[in-house]
C-alpha positions in Angstrom: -2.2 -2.9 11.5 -4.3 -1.8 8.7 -1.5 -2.5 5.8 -4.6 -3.5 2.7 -6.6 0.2 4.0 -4.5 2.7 6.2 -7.9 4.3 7.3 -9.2 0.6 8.2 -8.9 0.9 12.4 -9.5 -2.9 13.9 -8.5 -2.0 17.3 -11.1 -0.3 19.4 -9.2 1.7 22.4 -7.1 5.0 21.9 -3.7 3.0 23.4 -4.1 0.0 20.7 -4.7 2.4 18.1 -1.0 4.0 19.1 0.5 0.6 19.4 -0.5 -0.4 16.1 0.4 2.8 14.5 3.7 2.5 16.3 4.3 -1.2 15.1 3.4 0.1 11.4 5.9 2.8 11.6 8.7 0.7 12.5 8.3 -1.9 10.0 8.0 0.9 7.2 11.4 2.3 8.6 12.9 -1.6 9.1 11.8 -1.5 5.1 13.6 1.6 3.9 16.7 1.0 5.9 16.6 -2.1 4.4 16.6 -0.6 0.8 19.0 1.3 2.0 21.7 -1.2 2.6 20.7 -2.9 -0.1 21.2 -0.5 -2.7 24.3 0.7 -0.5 25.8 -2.6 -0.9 24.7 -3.1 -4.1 26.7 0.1 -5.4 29.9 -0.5 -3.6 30.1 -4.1 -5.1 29.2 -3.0 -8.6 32.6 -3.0 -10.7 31.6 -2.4 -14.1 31.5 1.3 -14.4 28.5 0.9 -17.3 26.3 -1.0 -14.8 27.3 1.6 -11.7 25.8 4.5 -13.9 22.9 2.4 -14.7 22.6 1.4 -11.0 22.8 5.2 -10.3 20.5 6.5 -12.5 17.6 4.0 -10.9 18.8 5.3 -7.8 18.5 8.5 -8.4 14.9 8.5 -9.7 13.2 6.0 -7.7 12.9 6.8 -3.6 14.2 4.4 -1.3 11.2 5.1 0.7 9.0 2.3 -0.6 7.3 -0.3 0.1 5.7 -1.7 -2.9 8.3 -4.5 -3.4 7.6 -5.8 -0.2 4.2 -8.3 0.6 2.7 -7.1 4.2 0.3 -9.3 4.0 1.9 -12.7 4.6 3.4 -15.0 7.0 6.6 -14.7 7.8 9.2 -17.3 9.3 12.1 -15.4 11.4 13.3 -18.7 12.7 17.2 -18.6 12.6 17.5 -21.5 9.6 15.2 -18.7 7.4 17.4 -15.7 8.9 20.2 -16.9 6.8 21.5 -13.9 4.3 20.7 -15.3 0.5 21.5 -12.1 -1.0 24.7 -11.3 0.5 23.8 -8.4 2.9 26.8 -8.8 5.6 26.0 -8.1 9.5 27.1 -5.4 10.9 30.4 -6.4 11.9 31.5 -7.6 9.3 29.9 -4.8 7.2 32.2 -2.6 9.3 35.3 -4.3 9.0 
């Protein structure tokens, strides 16, 4: 994946070009939809009307579709003992419930 220059292509053959591109697509979209809940989250547990307008306002002028925030080009450790929410972001389930 060319994250440091998009128009940097490392792999050679048409198929590992698509893969690649594929595997870059998905972890932009795992990124927004992240931001998504976050901020989603974020404004439902905000109680202080003075800090939801504030919230809101930065929601409304900054896109959700970013990435910037985010550093592509490290290591990362998805080992269940790292997996562990520090910011409060409840699974699914009990998201729903």
């Amino acid at each position: 994946m060319a994250v440091g220059n998009p128009h940097e292509c490392t792999q050679a053959e048409k198929e590992e070009q698509e893969i690649a591109e594929s595997c870059n697509r998905l972890i932009k979209n795992c990124i927004i939809c992240w931001n998504y809940l976050y901020l989603s989250q974020k404004l439902a547990r905000t109680q202080d009307e003075k800090s939801r307008e504030i919230l809101m306002q930065f929601i409304e002028t900054h896109s959700p579709v970013a990435w910037s925030h985010i550093y592509l080009l490290g290591e990362y450790d998805f080992s269940d003992e790292k997996l562990r929410d520090s910011i409060g972001v409840l699974p699914l389930k009990s998201a729903v419930n």
